[in-house]
N, CA, C and O of each residue as an XYZ file, in Angstrom:
100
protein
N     133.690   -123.148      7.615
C     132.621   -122.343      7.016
C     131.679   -123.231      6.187
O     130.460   -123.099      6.295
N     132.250   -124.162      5.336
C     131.531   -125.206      4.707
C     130.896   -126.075      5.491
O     130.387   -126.825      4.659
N     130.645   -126.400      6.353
C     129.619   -127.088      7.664
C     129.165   -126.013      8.133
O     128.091   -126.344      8.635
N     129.339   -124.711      8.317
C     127.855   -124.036      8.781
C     127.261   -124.098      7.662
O     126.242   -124.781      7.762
N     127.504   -123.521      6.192
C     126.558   -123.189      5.589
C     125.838   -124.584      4.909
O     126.418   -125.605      4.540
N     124.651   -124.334      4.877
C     123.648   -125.746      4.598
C     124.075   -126.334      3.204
O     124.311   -127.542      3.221
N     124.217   -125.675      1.980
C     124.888   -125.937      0.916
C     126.057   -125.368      0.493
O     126.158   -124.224      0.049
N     127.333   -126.511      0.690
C     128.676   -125.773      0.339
C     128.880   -125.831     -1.296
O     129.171   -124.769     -1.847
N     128.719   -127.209     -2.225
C     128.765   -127.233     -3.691
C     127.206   -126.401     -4.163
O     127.018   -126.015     -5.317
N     126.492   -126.279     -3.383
C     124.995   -125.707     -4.247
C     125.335   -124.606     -3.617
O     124.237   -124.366     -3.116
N     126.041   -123.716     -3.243
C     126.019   -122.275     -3.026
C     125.366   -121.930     -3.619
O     124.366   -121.389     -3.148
N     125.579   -122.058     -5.227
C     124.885   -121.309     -6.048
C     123.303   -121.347     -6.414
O     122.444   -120.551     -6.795
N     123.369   -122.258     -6.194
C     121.503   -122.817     -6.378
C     120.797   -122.224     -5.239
O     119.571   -122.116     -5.213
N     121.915   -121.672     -3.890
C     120.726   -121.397     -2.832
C     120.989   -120.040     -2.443
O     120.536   -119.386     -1.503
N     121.828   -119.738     -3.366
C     122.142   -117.958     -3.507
C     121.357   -117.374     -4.764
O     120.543   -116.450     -4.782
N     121.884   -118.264     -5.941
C     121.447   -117.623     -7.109
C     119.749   -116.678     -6.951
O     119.453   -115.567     -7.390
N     118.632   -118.002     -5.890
C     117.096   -116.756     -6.072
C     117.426   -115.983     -5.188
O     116.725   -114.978     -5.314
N     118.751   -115.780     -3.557
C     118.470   -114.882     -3.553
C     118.790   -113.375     -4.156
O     117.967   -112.460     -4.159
N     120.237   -113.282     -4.705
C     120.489   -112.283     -5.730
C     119.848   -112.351     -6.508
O     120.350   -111.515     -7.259
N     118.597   -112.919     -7.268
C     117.878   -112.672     -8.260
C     116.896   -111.900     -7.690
O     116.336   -111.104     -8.444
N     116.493   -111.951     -6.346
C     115.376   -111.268     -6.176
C     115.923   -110.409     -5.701
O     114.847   -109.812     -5.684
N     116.659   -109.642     -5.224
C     117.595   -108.731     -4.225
C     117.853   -107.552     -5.926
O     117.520   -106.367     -5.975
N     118.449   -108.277     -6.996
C     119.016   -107.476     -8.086
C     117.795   -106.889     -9.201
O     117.872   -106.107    -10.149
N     116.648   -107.663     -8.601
C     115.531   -107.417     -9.619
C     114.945   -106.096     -8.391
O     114.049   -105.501     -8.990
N     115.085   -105.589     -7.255
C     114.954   -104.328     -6.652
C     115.758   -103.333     -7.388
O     115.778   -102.159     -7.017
């Protein structure tokens, strides 16, 4: 799963805007 996704340690950096913009709906 960590080789598909493009950032395995920055999950968070490349999730965090999108739940920010998803939670600000």
């Amino acid at each position: 799963m960590a080789r598909l996704k493009p950032c395995h340690l920055l999950d968070l950096v490349c999730f965090v805007p999108f739940w920010l913009v998803f939670g600000s709906f």
